[in-house]
C-alpha positions in Angstrom: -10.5 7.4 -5.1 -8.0 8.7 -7.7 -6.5 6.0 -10.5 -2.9 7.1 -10.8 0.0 6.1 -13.1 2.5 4.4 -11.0 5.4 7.0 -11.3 2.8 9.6 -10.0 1.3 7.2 -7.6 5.1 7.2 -5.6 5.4 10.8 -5.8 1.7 11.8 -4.2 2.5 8.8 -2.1 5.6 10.6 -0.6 3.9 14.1 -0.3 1.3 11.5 2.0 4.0 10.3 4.0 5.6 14.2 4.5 1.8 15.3 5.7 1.7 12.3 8.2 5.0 12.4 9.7 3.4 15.4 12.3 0.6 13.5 13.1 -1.6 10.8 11.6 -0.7 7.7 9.8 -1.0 5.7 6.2 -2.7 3.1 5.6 -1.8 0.9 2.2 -3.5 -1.8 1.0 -2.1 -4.4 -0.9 -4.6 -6.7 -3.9 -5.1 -9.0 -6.1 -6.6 -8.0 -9.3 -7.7 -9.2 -12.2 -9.0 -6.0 -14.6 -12.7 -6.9 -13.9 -14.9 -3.3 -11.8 -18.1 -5.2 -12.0 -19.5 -7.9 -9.6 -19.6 -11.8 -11.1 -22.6 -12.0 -13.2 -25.9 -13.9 -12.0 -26.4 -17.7 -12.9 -27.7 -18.0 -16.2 -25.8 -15.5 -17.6 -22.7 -15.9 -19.4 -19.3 -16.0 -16.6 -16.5 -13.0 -16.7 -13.6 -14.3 -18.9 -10.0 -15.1 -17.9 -8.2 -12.4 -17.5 -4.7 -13.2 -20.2 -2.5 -11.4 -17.0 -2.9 -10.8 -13.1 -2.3 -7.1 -11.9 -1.8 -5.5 -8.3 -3.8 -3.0 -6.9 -2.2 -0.6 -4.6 -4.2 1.8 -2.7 -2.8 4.2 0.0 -5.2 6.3 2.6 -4.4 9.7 4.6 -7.6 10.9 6.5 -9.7 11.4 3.2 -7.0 11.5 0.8 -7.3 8.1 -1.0 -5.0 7.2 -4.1 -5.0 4.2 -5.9 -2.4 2.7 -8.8 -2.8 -1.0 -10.9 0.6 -2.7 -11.3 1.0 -4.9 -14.3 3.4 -8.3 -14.1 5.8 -6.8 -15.9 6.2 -4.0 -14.0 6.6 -5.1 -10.9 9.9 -5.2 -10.4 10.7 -1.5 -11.2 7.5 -0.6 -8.7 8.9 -2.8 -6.0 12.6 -0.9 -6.2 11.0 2.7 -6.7 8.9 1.6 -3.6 11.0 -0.2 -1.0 13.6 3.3 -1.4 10.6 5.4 -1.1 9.6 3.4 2.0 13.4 3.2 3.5 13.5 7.4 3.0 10.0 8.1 5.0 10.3 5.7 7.7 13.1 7.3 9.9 9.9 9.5 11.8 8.4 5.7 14.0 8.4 5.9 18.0 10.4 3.4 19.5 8.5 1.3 21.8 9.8 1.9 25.4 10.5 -1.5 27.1 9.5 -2.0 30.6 12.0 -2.3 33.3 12.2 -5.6 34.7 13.4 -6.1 38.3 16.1 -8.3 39.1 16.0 -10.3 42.3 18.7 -10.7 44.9 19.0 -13.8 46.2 21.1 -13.8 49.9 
């Protein structure tokens, strides 16, 4: 999985979506994380400290392709507009769901 800046994790994000829109799909995952890459320590041994400021993790998944970006607090606002106009430009390719025909009786 590739760590990516956030700027460059929207644009490899996009070239994602392009290469999906024929066939496959994306799959983004959405976490909580707190700067620690190492499991919680055993008893007896001294406890992971605080972390001083809560980050998201963002990682995004075509076939192998995984990428991966860490979104500090103060960031998150610029990401979140950056993304949601990112998300409203790719989306246009969904199926519509086809509704089944219901059958209306006749009373006589």
């Amino acid at each position: 999985m590739v760590l990516l800046e956030n700027d460059s994790f929207l644009t490899e994000l996009t070239k994602l979506f392009q290469k999906a829109r024929l066939d496959g799909s994306v799959t983004m995952t959405f976490k909580r994380y707190d700067g620690h890459d190492r499991p919680t320590p055993r008893k007896g041994r001294p406890p992971l400290p605080e972390p001083s400021e809560h980050m998201c993790l963002i990682r995004a998944k075509f076939r192998s392709k995984k990428i991966a970006t860490v979104i500090h607090q103060k960031d998150v606002n610029k990401f979140q507009v950056a993304y949601s106009s990112l998300l409203k430009g790719n989306l246009d390719g969904l199926k519509k769901l086809k509704k089944p025909k219901t059958k209306t009786k006749v009373e006589s």
